[in-house]
C-alpha positions in Angstrom: 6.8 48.7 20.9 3.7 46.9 20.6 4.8 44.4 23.2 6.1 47.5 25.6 1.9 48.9 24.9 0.8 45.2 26.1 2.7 45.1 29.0 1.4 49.0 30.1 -2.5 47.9 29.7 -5.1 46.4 32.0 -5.7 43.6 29.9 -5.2 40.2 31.6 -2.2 37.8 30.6 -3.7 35.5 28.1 -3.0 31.8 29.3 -1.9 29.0 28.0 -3.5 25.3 27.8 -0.8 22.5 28.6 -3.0 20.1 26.6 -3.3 22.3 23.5 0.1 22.9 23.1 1.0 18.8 23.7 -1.6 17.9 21.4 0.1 20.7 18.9 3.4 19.7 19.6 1.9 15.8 19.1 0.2 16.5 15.9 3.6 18.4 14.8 5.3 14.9 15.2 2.9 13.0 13.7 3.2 15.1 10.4 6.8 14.7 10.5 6.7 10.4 11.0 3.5 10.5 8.1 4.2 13.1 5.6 7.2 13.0 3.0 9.4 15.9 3.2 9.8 16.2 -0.6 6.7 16.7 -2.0 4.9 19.6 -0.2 5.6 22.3 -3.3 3.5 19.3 -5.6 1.6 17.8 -3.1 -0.4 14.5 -3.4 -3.7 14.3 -3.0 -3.4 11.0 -1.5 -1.4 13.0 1.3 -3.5 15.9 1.5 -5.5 14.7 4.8 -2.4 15.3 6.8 -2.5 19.1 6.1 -6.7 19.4 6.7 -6.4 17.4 10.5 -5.1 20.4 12.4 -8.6 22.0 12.4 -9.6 18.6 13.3 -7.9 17.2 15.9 -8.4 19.7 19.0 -12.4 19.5 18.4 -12.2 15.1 18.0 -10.7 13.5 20.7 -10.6 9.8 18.8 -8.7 11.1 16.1 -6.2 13.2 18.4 -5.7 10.0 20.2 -5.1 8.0 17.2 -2.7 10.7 16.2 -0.7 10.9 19.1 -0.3 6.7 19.2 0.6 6.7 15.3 3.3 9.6 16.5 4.7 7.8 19.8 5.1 5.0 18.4 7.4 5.9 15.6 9.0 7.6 18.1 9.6 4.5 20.2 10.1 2.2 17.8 12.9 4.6 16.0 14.9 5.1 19.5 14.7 2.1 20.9 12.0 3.8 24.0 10.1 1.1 25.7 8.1 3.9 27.9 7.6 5.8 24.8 6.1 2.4 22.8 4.2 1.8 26.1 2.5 4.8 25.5 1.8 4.5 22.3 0.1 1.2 22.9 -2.0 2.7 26.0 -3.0 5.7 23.5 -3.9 3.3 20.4 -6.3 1.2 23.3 -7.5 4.7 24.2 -8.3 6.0 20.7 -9.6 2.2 19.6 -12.6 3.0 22.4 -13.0 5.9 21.8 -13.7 5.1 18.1 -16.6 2.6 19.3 -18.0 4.7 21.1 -18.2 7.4 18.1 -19.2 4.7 16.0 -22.1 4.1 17.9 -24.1 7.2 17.8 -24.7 7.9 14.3 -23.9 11.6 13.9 -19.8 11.1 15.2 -19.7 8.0 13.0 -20.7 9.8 9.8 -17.9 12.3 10.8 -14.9 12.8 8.5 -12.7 12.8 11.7 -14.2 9.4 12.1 -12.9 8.3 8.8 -9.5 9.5 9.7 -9.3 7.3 13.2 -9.5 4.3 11.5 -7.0 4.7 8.7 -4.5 6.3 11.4 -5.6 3.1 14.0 -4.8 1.1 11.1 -1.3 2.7 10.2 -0.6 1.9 14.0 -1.1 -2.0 13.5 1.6 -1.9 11.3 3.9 -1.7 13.9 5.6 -4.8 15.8 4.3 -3.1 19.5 0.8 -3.5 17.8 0.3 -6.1 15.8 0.6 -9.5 17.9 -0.1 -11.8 14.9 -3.8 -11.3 15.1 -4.1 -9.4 11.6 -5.0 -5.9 12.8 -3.8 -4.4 10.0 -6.4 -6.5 7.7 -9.1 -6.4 10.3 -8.5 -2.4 10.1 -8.8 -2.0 6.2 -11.8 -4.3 6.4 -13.6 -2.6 8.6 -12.4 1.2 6.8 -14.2 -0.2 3.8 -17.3 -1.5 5.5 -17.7 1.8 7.1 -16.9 3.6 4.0 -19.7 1.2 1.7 -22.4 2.0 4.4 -21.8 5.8 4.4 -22.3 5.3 0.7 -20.3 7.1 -2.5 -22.7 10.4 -2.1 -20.7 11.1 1.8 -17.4 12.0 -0.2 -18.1 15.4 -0.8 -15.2 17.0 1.5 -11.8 17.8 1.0 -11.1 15.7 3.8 -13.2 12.5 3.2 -11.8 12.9 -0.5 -8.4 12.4 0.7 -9.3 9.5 3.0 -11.1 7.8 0.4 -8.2 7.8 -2.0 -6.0 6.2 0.9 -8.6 3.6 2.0 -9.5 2.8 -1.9 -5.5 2.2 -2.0 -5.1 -0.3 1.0 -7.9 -2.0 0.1 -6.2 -2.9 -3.5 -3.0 -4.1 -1.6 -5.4 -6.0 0.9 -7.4 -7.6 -2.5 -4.0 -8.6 -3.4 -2.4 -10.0 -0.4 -6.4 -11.9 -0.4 -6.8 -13.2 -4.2 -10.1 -11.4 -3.2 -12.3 -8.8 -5.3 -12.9 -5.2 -3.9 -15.7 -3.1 -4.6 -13.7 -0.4 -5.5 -13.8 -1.5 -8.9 -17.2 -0.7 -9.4 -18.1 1.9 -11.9 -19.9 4.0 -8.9 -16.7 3.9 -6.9 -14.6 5.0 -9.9 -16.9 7.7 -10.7 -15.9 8.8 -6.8 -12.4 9.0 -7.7 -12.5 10.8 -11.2 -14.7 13.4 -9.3 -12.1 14.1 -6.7 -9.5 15.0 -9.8 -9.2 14.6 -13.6 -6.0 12.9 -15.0 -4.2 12.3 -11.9 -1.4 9.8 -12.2 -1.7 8.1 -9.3 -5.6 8.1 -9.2 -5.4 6.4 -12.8 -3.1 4.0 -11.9 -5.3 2.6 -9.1 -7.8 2.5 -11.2 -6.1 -0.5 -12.9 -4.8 -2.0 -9.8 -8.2 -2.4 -7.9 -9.0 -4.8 -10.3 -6.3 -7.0 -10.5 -7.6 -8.5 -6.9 -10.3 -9.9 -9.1 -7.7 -11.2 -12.1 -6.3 -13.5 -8.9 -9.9 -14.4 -7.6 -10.7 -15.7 -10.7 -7.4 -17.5 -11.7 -7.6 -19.5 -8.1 -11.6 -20.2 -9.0 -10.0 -21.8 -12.0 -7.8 -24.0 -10.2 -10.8 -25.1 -7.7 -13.4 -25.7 -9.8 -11.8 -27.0 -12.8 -10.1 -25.9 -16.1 -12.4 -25.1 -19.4 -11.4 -23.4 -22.5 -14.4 -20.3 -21.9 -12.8 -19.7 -18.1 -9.2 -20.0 -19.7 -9.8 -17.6 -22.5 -11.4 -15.3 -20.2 -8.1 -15.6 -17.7 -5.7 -14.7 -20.6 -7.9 -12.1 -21.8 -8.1 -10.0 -18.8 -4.8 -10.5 -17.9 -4.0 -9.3 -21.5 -6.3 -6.4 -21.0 -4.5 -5.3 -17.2 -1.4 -5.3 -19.3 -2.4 -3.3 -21.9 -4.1 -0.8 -19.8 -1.0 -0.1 -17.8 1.0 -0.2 -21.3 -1.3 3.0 -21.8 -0.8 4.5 -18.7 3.2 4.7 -19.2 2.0 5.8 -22.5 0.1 9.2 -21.5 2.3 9.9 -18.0 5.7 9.2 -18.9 6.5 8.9 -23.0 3.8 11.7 -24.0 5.2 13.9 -21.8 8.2 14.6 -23.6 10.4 14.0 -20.6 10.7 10.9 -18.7 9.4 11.4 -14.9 11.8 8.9 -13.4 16.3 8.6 -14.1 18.1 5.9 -13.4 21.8 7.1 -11.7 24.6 5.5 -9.9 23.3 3.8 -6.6 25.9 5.9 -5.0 23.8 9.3 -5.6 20.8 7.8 -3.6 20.7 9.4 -0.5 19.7 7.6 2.5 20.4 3.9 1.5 21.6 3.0 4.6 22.8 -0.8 4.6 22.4 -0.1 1.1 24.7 1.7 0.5 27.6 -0.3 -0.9 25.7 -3.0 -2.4 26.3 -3.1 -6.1 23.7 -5.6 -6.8 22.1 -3.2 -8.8 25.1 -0.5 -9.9 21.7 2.2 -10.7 18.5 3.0 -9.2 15.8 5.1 -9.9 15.3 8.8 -9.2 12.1 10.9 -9.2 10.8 14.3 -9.6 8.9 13.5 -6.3 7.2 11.3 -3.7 4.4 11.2 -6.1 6.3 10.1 -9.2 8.1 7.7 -7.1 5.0 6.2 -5.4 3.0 5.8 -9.1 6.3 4.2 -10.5 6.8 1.6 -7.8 2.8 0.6 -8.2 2.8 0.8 -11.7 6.4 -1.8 -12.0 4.5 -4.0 -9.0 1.4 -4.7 -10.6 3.2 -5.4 -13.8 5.4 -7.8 -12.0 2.1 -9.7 -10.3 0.2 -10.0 -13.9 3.8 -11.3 -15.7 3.7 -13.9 -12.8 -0.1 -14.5 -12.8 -0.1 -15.0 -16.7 3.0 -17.7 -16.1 1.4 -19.2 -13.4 -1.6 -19.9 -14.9 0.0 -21.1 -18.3 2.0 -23.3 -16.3 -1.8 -24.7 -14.4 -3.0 -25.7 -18.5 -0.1 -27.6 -18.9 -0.6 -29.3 -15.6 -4.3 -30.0 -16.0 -3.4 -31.2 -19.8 -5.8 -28.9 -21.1 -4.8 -29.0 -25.0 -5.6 -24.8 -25.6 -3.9 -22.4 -28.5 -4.7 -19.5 -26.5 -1.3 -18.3 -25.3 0.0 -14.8 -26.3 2.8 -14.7 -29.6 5.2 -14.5 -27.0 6.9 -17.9 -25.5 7.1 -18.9 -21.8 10.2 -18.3 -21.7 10.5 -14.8 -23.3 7.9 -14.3 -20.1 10.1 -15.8 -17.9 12.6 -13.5 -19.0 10.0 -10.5 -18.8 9.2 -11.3 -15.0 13.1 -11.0 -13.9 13.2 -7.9 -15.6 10.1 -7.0 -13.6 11.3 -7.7 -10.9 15.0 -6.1 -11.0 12.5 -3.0 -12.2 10.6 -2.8 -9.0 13.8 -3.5 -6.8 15.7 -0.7 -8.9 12.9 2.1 -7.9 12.2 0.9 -4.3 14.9 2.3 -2.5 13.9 5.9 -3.3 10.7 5.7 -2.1 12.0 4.3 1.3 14.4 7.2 2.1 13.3 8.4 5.4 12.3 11.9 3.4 9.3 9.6 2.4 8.1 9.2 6.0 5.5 6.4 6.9 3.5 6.9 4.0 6.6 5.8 1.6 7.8 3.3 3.9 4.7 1.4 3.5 4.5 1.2 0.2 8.0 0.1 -0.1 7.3 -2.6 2.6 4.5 -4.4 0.6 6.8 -4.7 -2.2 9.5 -6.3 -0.4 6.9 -8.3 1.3 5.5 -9.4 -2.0 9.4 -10.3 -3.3 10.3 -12.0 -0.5 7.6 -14.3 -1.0 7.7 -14.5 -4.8 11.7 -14.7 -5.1 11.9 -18.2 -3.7 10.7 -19.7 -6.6 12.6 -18.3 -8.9 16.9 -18.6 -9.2 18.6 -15.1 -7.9 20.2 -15.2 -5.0 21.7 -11.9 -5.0 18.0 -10.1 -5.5 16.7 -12.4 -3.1 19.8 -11.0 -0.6 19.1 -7.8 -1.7 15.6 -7.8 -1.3 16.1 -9.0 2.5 18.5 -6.0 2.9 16.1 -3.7 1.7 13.4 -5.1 4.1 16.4 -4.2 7.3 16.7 -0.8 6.0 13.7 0.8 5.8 13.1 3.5 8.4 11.0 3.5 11.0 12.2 0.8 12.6 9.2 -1.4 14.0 7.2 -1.5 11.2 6.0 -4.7 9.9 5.6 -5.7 6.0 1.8 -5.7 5.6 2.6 -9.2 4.0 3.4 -10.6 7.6 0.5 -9.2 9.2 -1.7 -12.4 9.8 -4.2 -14.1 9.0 -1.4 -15.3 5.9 -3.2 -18.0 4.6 -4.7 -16.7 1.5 -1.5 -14.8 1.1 0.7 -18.0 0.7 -1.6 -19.2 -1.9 0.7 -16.9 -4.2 3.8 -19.0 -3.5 2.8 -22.0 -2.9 3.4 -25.1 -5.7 0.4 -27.1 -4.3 -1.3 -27.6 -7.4 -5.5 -27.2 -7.2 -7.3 -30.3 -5.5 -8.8 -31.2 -9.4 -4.6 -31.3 -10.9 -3.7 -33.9 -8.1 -7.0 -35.8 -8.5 -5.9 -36.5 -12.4 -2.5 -37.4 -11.1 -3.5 -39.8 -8.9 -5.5 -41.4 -11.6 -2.6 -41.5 -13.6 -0.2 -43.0 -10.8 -3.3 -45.6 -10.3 -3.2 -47.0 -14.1 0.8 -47.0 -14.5 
């Protein structure tokens, strides 16, 4: 009826803008590649960004860009579309100049939308079309937190730039990481950010632990450089000791003191969307979760636990080395830490394949990428061939195809310090003395 009234009237035929509806139909895409599919009745506040850019996007043309790239590019890489990943390419150039040239006035560069082009621009250097092996993905966090630091703590006072902050606070900690570098995130004024945005949030405490563990593998690597004493070693096993018994306490108040556990382990079989996965029986059970956002806080909170079981035994292994003569190791032996750090690690591998469903989108794929990434390049040192195979499965079957473990984004160097069994140039000093006088 109300149609049949339209149609009968004088009033003119409203039209319709070709690039409003692509840019809709773009952004449309772009929150189906980004946002998981299984948490939008709970959802996460480090997600929450994708539902505020629609207002954004048709008013900032940097961000739309960046957008459509991120989108087309997923799109490519996931069927195989070489004019599709050519477009994305010519987009992301598009978008990149666009963001310098917003960055250089200083009303669009203290935009939120401004904010949100550089994350997406850095989600895009994770893919192979992209990246080139000139660290984009690194150069693109870097430059996120730079911007973010001169803007100052006081900016985040949006919805959006809240959400944005949360996800540039949490590549930063994986870029610390990957570094052996601090990040100023752990500074009391930068918490203070975080525990404005919301009180108790699982995932927001749980970063809270892991942007300082950057600075636990800073200082362990200072150690090795500049030379062992028993003040710097105590201090090592203290904070280590400390990380650990902070995340003991967060298990403590999210999972056990909630009466139910968060997380199940079931029959591999009852995973959905494993993929090449699917008859392995390396591990017979994997994890299940309430959510995206349980399963994203369990796979953080089992990952830094696996780096500071590793850090602690690679560090007691650097006394012994050095022949520093200290009675400062933990009740527990090296090898019941040995031990420990297996379990770690079949922990981690047990919960990843969850998160990397393709229900979890781009935002779960990464995160399951930088833990393969990290075993991958941990697991040659230790003796399990079958994780190690597994783990190299897991890396093949994580949708969309074309992304790129942030742990092969270059520049690698201070990543490989992790792995490698060069001891520090003050160890091989002392063993050359010792090769001189036998």
């Amino acid at each position: 009826m109300a149609l049949r009234q339209y149609a009968a009237s004088s009033s003119p035929i409203p039209t319709l803008s070709y690039q409003a509806i692509s840019r809709l139909q773009m952004f449309s895409k772009f929150v189906g590649v980004y946002y998981p599919t299984d948490q939008r009745n709970n959802p996460s506040l480090f997600c929450h960004y994708i539902e505020l850019l629609p207002d954004a996007l048709p008013r900032n043309q940097p961000l739309s860009s960046a957008c459509a790239a991120l989108s087309a590019l997923q799109l490519g890489s996931s069927e195989g579309d070489q004019n599709v990943l050519m477009q994305g390419q010519q987009t992301y150039a598009k978008s990149l100049n666009q963001l310098g040239l917003a960055l250089s006035h200083q009303t669009s560069a203290n935009m939120d939308e401004t904010f949100g082009t550089i994350l997406v621009l850095g989600l895009c250097e994770l893919f192979k079309t992209i990246n080139h092996g000139e660290g984009g993905w690194i150069r693109h966090v870097n430059g996120g937190r730079q911007y973010l630091q001169k803007r100052g703590p006081k900016s985040i006072d949006t919805a959006l730039s809240q959400s944005l902050f949360l996800n540039i606070r949490h590549a930063s900690m994986f870029e610390g990481i990957m570094r052996r570098e601090k990040v100023f995130f752990e500074e009391p004024v930068w918490q203070m950010v975080a525990h404005k945005i919301a009180q108790d949030d699982i995932l927001i405490e749980l970063v809270d632990i892991g942007v300082h563990i950057p600075t636990i593998l800073e200082q362990v690597d200072r150690f090795n450089n500049e030379g062992p004493t028993i003040l710097d070693a105590a201090e090592i096993f203290e904070i280590i000791g400390l990380g650990q018994e902070r995340l003991k306490r967060w298990l403590q108040k999210h999972a056990l003191a909630k009466g139910a556990s968060r997380w199940e382990l079931v029959d591999h079989r009852q995973v959905e969307g494993l993929g090449l996965l699917a008859d392995d029986a390396t591990f017979p059970k994997l994890y299940t979760f309430e959510n995206f956002g349980g399963s994203h806080a369990f796979v953080l909170y089992n990952l830094f636990c696996t780096i500071l079981v590793r850090t602690y035994l690679q560090f007691a292994q650097t006394l012994k080395d050095s022949e520093v003569q200290l009675n400062l190791f933990p009740d527990e032996s090296i090898k019941e830490s040995e031990e420990l750090l297996v379990e770690q690690i079949r922990d981690l591998c047990r919960c990843c394949p969850f998160i990397s469903r393709p229900n979890s989108a781009v935002a779960g794929h990464v995160i399951a990428l930088f833990c393969t990434g990290y075993l991958r390049a941990i697991l040659p040192e230790l003796d399990l061939p079958e994780e190690s195979a597994w783990v190299e499965k897991m890396s093949q079957n994580i949708a969309p195809k074309g992304l790129m473990e942030p742990m092969d984004c270059p520049p690698a160097g201070e990543l490989y310090r992790m792995r490698t069994k060069r001891p520090s140039p003050i160890i091989e000093e002392r063993q050359r003395l010792v090769r001189i006088r036998s």
